[in-house]
N, C-alpha and C positions, 0 to 999 in steps of 0.2 A: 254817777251816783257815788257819793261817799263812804253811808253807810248803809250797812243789809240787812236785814232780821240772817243769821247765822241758816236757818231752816231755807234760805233764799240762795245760800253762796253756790255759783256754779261755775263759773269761769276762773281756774286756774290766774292766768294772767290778770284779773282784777281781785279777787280776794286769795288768791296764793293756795299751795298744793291742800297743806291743811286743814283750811275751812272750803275747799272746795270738796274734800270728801267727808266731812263731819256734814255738809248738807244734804250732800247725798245719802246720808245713812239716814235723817233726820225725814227727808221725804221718803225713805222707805220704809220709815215707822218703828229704826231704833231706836231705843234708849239713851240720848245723848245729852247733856245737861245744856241747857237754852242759852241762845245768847245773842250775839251781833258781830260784824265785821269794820273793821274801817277797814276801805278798800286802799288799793296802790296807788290808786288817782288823785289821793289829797296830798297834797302839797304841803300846806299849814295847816294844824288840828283845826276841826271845825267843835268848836269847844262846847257851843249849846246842842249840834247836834248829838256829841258822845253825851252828854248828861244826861238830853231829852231819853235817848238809848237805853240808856244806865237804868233811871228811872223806872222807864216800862218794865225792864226788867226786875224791879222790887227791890233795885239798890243792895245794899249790903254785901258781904265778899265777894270777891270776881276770881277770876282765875285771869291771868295777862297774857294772853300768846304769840309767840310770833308765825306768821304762817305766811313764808316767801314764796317768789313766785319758781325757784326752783328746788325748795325742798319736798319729800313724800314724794319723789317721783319713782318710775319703775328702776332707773337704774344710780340714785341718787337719791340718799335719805335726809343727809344735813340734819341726822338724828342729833339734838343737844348742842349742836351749834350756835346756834339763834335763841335769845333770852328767852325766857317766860317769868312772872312775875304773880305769885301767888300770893291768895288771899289781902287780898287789896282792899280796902275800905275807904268809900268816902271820897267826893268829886276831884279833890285836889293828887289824892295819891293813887286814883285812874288813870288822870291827864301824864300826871308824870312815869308811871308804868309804861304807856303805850308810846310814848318816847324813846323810852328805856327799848322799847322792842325794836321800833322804827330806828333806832340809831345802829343797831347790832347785825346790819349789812355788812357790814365793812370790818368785824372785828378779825383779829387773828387766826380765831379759827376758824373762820367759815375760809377765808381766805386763802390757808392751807390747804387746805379740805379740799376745794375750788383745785390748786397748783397741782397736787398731788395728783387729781382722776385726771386733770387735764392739762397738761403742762402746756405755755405756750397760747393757752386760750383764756379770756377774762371772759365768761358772761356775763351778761347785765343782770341783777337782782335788785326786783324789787321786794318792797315789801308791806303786808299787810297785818292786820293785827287782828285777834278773835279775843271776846269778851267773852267770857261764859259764867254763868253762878258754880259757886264752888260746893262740890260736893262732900257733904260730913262724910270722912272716908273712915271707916272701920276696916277695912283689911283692900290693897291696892297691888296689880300687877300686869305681866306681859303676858298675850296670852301670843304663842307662833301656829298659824293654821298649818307648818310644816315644818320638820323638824332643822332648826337652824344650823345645828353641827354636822348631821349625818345627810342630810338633804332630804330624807324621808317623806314622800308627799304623803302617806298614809299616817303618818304617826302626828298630834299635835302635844305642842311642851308648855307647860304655865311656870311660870317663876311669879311668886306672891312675897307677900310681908306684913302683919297686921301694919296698924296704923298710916298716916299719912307718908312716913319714910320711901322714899322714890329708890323704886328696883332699876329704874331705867339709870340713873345716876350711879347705882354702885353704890349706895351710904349705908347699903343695912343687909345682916344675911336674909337670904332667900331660900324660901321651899322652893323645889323642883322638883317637878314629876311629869309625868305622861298624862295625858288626859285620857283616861276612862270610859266606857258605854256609861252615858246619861247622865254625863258631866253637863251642866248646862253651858257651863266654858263651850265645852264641845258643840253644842248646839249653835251657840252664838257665833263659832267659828267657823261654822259651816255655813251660817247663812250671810256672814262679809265675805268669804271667800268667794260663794256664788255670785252674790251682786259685785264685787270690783274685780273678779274677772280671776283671781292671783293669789297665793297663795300671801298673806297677811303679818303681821306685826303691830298687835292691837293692845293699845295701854286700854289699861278698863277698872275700876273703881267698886265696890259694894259696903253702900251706908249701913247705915244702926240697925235698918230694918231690913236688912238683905236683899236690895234692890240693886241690879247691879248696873253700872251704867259706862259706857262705851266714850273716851276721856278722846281716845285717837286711833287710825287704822292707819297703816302705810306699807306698801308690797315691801315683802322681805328681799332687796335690794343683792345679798350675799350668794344666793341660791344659784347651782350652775342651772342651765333650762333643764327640764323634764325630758328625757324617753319621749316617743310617741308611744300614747295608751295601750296597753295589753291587756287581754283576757287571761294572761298567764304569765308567771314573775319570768323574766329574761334579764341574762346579764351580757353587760357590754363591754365590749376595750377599746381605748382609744387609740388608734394608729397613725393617725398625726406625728408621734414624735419620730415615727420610725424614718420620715424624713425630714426630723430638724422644726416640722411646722406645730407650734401648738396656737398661731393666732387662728380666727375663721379661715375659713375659705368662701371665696363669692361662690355667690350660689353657683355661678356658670364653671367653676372649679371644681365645686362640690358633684356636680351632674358629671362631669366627664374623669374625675377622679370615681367616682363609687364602681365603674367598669372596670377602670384601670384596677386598682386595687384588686378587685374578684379574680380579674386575670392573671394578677402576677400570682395569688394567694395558687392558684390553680394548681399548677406539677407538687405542689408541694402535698395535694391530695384534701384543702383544707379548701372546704365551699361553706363562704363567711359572706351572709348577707350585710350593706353597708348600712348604715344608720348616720346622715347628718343631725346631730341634737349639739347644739347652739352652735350651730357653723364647723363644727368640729367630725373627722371621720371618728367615728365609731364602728367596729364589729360585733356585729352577734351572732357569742359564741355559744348561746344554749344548746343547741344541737349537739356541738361538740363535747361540751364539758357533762350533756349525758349521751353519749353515746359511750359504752362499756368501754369498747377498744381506743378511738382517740382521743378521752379523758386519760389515759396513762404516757402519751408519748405529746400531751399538751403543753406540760411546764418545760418539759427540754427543748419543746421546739423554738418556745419563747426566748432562750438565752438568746441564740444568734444577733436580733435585730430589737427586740422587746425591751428587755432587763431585768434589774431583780425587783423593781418597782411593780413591772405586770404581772411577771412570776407569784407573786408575793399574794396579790390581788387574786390571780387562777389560784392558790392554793389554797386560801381560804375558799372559795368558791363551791371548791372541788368534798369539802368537809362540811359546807352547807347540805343539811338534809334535804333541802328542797327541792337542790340539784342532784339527788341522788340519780345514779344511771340509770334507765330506761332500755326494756326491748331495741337493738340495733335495728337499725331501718338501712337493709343493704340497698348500696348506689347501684344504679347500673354502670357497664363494664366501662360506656366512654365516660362517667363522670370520675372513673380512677386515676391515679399519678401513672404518669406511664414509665413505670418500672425500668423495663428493660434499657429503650431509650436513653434513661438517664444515666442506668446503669454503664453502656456503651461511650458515652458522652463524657462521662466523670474520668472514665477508666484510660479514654483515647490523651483527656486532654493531659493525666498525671503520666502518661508517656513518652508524651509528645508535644511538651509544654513552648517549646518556642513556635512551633506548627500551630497548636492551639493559636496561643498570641496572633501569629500573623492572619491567622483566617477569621480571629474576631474581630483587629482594626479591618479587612479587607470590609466586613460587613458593618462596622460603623462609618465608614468612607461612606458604603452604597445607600444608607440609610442618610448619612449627608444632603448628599445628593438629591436625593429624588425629594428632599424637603425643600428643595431650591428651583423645583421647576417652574415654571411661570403658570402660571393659571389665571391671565388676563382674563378678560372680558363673562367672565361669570355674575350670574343674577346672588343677590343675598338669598334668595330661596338653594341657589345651589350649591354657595359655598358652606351654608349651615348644613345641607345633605353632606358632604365630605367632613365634613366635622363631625357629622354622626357615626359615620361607617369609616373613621378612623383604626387604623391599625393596632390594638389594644394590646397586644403584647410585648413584654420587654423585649422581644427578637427572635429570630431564628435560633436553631442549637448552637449554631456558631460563636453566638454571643451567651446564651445562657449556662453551657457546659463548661467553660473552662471559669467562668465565673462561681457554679458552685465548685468544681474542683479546687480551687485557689480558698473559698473560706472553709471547707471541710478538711484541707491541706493545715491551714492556722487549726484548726477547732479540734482537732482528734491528737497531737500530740502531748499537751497536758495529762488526759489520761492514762496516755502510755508510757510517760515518762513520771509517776507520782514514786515519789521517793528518791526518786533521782536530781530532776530540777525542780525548784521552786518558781513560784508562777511571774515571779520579777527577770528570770530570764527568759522564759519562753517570750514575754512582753519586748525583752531587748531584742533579740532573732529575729520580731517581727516588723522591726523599726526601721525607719529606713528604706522602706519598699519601693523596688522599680516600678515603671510600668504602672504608676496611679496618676490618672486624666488630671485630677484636682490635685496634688503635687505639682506635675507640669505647671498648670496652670500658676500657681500660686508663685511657682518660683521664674515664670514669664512676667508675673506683674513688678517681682523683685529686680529684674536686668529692667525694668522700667524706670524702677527709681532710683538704681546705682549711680544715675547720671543725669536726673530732675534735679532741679533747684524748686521747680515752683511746680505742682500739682496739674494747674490749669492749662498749665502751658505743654504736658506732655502731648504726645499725639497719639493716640490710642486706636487708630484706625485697625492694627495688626492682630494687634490683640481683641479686641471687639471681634475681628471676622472670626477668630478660633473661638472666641469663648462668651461671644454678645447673646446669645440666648439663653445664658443664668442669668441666676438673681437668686437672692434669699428668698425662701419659699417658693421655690422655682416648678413645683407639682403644680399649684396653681395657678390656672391660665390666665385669671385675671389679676396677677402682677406683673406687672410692667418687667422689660427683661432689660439687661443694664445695654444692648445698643438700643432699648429707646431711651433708657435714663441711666448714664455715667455715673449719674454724684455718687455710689457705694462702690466705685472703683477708685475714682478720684479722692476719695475721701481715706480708704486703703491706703494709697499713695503717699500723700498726706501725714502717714504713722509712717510706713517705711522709708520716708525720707529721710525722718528724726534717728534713723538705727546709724550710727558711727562709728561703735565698737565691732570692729573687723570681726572679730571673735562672737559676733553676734547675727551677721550677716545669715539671712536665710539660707541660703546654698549650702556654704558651711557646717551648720548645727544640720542639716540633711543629711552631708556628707558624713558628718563626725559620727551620726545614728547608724548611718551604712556602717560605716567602718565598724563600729562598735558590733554590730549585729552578727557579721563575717565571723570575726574573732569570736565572740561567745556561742556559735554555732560551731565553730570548730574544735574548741574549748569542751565545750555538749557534748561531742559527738565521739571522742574520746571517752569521757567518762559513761556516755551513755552504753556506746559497743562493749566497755567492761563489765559494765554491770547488769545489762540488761541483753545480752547476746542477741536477740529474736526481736522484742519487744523495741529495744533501745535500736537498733538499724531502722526498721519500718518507721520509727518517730524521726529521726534524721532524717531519713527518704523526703519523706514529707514536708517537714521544716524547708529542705531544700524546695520541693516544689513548690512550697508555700512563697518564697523568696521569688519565683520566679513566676507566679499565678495569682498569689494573693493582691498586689496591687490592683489588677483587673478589675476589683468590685464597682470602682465607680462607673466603670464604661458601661453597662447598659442603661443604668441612667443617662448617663451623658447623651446614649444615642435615640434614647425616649424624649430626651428634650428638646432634638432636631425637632421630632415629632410634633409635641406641644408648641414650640416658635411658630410648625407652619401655622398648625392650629389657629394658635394668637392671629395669625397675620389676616386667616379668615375671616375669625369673627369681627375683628376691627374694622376689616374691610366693609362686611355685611353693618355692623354700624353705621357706620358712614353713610352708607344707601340709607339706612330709616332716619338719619339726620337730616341727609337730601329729603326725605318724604317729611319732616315735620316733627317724628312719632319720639327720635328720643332726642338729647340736647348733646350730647358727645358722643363720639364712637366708642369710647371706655362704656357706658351704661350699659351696652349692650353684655357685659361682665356679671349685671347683678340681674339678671336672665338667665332659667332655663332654655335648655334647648328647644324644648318643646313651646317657654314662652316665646322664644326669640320668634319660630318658626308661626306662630299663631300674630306678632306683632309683623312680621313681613306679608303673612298672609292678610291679616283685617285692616290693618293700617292703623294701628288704635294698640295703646300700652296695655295688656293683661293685668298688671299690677304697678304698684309706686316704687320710683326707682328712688327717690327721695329717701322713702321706709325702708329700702333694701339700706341705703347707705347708711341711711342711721342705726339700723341695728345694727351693721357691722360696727361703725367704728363701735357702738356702745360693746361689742363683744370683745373688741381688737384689746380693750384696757382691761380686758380682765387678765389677771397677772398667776391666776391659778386652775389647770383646767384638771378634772378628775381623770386618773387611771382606766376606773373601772366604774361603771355605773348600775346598779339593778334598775329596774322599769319603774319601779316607783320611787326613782331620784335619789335611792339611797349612793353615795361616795364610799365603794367599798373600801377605800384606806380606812375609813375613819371609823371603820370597826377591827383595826387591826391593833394588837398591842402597841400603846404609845412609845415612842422612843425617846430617850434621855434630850430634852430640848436644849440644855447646855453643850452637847456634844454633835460637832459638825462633824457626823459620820456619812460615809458613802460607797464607793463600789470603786476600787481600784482599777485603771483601764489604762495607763501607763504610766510605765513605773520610774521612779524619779525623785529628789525632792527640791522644790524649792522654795524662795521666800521674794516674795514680793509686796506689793502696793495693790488693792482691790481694786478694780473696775468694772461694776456692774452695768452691765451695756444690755438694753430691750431690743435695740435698733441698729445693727448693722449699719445701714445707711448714714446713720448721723455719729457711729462712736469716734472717739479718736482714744487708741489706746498706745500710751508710753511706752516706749520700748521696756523691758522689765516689769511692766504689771500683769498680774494676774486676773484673768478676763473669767468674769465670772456671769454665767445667765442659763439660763430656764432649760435651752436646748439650739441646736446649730446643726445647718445643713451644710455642703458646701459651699453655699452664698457666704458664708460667715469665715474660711477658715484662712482668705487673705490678712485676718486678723490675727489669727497663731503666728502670722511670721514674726511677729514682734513679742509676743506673751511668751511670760517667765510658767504660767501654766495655765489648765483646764481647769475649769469647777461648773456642771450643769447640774439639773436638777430631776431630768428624767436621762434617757440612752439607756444605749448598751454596751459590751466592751466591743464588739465590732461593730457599731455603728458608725456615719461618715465622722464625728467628731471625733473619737476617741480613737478611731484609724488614722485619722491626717495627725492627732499631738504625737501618736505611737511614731510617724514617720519624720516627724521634725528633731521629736527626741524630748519631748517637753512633757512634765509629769502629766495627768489628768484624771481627775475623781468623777464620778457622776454618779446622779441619783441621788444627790445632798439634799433631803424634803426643804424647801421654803429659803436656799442658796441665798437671792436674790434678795429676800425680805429680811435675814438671819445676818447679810454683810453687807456692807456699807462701802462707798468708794474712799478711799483714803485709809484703810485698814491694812494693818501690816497682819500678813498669814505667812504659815508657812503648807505647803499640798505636797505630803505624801503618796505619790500615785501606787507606793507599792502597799501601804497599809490603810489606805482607801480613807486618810484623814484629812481636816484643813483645821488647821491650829490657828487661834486670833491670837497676834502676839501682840498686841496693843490697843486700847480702842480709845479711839480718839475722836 
């Protein structure tokens, strides 16, 4: 069929996103001005049948739309992309309209549009076209069934204009305001939002006579997902970045991560229920942030691993009335920190810090180990049972105690040295550190390429056995770990080949941070014991321990990951079994599975859910390139009720101190960058999967962290400056941009843009 009466369109793929929900509103007895479709399947206008069209319709102005078959989707608007061609009169300047729209596939914007969401991929669009009579508009606007800027799903926004001047276009100021109890806006918005399921982005029209009439609906595309629904406002934080990941997590990541996290969250005294909302962990922290006593010791605890991004977020929180504190609800005894424990554990390992050291690699040896035992001949029912009852904590004492002794070692001399050093030294002291897994690591991959010529050609077998179970995003289970897939090794490789300049050589600038770090603690420690008799010793003491404890932080991750690899090797395996039975088509799918589905698709023999729709939401998540801090339950982005900051000014959180200038390179993807020796590597956030890439960067620039987080520890140890926490880095710089990154004054200066 060619064409449609408009009140008929329903299939997307033949009359396109557009007039497939402008029909849906029309059978559901909105207000929508009448009209017709020619559908995607004409080839050559069918010339009598648009006039016949035309006609029924009473002829005289039209409105020309174009309506593809991939714009007004859920995660893809192609708002203004695609022509439209108003107030048309008369058969000949129809025909040529619907042309006009039919030809604007292919134009430049849409095209961009297109590259930008998805780089590497071309979909096919077609395209259809809607005729509608035009309505005498007396006053035209957008109405948002939720708030656009703040995420608000309670609140809705109308932006208006008298006359026919298009608000969507930008040509004319606009009212804006909140929509009101018995706004009929409001009404209207309630009742598109319940039929298409989604919170809305509705152009809408009101003639001479006050009629108001519904022009277009299309889901607001911007929107991070919702909370799950609450009977009471709760706010959330997002803990993702805390290791480097702000893309989703497969679900079967998500399921075995929300344990992990409670776990680890545990000695610290803080029981934070996990919340997945849109593939991302989330905490919620309402308990906390009203509970009397740990709402005051909340925002400090946050510096360590969080930043001043979250900080920023609980502060505001905290001066929300709504969170005022509440009646304490005492735990019982076994849900406390255990105190003494830790107290004994902290105390032993700042005594006995090479002791420590040795009996925490003794214990990541053993945890090695027992991830390498063979576990033949097991059912997929009962390798998913060992993947349940997983060992969920970061380790034994052996590994947790000297690990917080070494960042309490870094963390508590600043205060005791204020007036004494400035925080660009204490940042030197800490540079250079022994004893960090990802250092080794890093500078293993460096004696790789001292002596490659070619990438492909190294032999990486050595390296793989010590360190093949990372990978970027290395928490979740359903990324592949670099011994199943090399290329973010080889591709490392690759950059540190291109390094020439001796003087530039990873080892080296490690070295030169050591050195440098020795001497300015000596330096320290001098003026310190002058000036601060009591105070200034205890801060040296420590420094020192720090030097010889602080490196340690990566290793309980490193020995969690043994953990996760076996994990992997499980459920891969358990795939494989339901691929032998029919049930899924890779042993990977078994990724976009809960535990509980996996265990229900081995038991019935039949998929619980679409592994298809799992995939496609993710990638559709995977592009999104901004994810919120802090969320309230009703979708509000608590940044975005925070004081704005000057948008000309690339400010951020100094976390090693330093300056330099180089060339931008914003990299989303590990796996696929190549960064120049000298350029400045600039992105969102980084785990240790990413910092084979510091060995060649002139510096840091992220957008979320912390100063001790993994990135801002490994630049600290190379010796290379690093900012974080630059709001929108990513979107604000450009590659080929000459900066300069103050890691002591927490700037990045654009010296040119080009």
């Amino acid at each position: 069929m060619t064409i449609v009466d408009l009140r008929d369109a329903g299939m997307v793929e033949a009359v396109g996103g557009k007039a497939a929900t402008l029909g849906r509103l029309l059978r559901a007895g909105e207000r929508v001005p009448p009209g017709f479709c020619v559908t995607t399947e004409v080839d050559e206008l069918p010339r009598a049948e648009i006039l016949e069209a035309y006609e029924r319709l009473g002829g005289g102005p039209v409105a020309v739309r174009s309506s593809a078959t991939v714009e007004d989707a859920p995660d893809a608007s192609y708002a203004g992309l695609f022509d439209t061609v108003l107030d048309v009169q008369g058969p000949e300047a129809l025909l040529a309209a619907i042309e006009t729209c039919r030809a604007s596939t292919g134009n430049a914007r849409a095209t961009a549009y297109q590259a930008a969401r998805t780089p590497g991929e071309q979909k096919a669009v077609r395209m259809a076209v809607v005729v509608q009579r035009m309505v005498a508009v007396e006053r035209a606007g957008v109405l948002f069934t939720a708030n656009p800027v703040t995420g608000c799903r309670t609140e809705m926004l109308v932006e208006s204009a008298s006359g026919a001047a298009s608000v969507v276009e930008g040509r004319t100021a606009v009212d804006r305001h909140v929509v009101g109890p018995g706004d009929p806006l409001g009404e209207l918005g309630e009742r598109l939002q319940a039929l298409l399921g989604e919170p809305q982005d509705v152009e809408w029209a009101a003639d001479g006579h006050g009629v108001l009439w519904v022009l277009q609906a299309r889901p607001i595309t911007t929107l991070f997902p919702a909370p799950p629904p609450s009977d009471d406002l709760r706010v959330y934080l997002e803990f993702g970045h805390v290791q480097g990941m702000l893309q989703p997590a497969t679900p079967m990541g998500m399921d075995t991560l929300k344990d992990l996290v409670k776990a680890m969250l545990a000695p610290l005294g803080l029981h934070v229920d996990i919340t997945d909302i849109g593939g991302r962990l989330y905490g919620d922290l309402t308990g906390l942030v009203r509970d009397p006593v740990a709402r005051r010791r909340l925002v400090p605890l946050l510096a360590v691993d969080f930043g001043p991004r979250a900080q920023a977020v609980v502060r505001h929180v905290l001066d929300d009335p709504r969170f005022a504190p509440q009646r304490r609800v005492e735990r019982p005894r076994s849900a406390r920190p255990p105190i003494g424990r830790a107290v004994r554990g902290v105390l032993g390992a700042l005594a006995r810090p090479d002791r420590a050291r040795a009996g925490l690699h003794r214990e990541v040896e053993r945890i090695r180990r027992d991830s390498l035992r063979s576990r033949d001949g097991l059912t997929a029912a009962e390798r998913l049972r060992l993947v349940r009852e997983h060992d969920q904590t970061d380790g034994p004492d052996a590994i947790i105690w000297p690990i917080v002794a070494g960042m309490l070692a870094a963390a508590l001399p600043p205060r005791l040295l204020g007036g004494v050093a400035h925080p660009g030294e204490i940042n030197t002291v800490l540079a250079g550190m022994p004893h960090n897994v990802t250092i080794e690591m890093d500078l293993a991959l460096w004696d790789l390429a001292r002596t490659a010529k070619d990438p492909d050609d190294v032999d990486l077998g050595e390296f793989l056995d010590a360190y093949g179970h990372r990978a970027a995003a290395e928490v979740d289970l359903g990324v592949p770990r670099w011994s199943e897939d090399p290329a973010p090794v080889r591709a490392a490789l690759a950059t540190l080949i291109r390094v020439t300049d001796p003087e530039q050589a990873p080892d080296r600038r490690f070295a030169r941070a050591a050195e440098q770090a020795e001497a300015t603690l000596r330096e320290l420690a001098v003026r310190a014991r002058r000036r601060r008799p009591v105070r200034g010793r205890l801060a040296v003491f420590l420094l020192r321990r720090a030097r010889r404890l602080a490196g340690l932080r990566e290793a309980g991750k490193f020995a969690g990951l043994y953990r996760l690899a076996e994990m992997r090797r499980h459920l891969l395996a358990a795939g494989a079994d339901l691929v032998a039975a029919g049930v899924l088509e890779q042993p990977g799918d078994i990724m976009f599975l809960t535990l509980d589905e996996a265990a229900a698709a081995v038991r019935d023999g039949v998929l619980p859910v679409s592994i298809v729709a799992r995939r496609a939401r993710h990638d559709r998540e995977s592009r999104r390139r901004s994810v919120p801090v802090g969320l309230l339950s009703d979708g509000t982005d608590v940044e975005t009720l925070l004081p704005a900051a000057d948008d000309d000014a690339l400010m951020g959180v100094g976390a090693s101190a330093g300056r330099a200038t180089g060339r931008v390179r914003v990299v989303l993807d590990p796996a696929t960058a190549r960064l120049e020796p000298g350029e400045v590597l600039v992105t969102a956030t980084t785990d240790p999967g990413w910092t084979p890439l510091f060995l060649t960067a002139a510096a840091l620039v992220t957008e979320t962290g912390a100063v001790m987080a993994h990135g801002p520890t490994v630049a600290r140890e190379y010796g290379i400056p690093a900012v974080i926490c630059v709001p929108g880095a990513t979107r604000r710089l450009r590659t080929g941009q000459s900066v300069t990154v103050d890691g002591a004054a927490g700037t990045v200066t654009v010296e040119e843009d080009r």
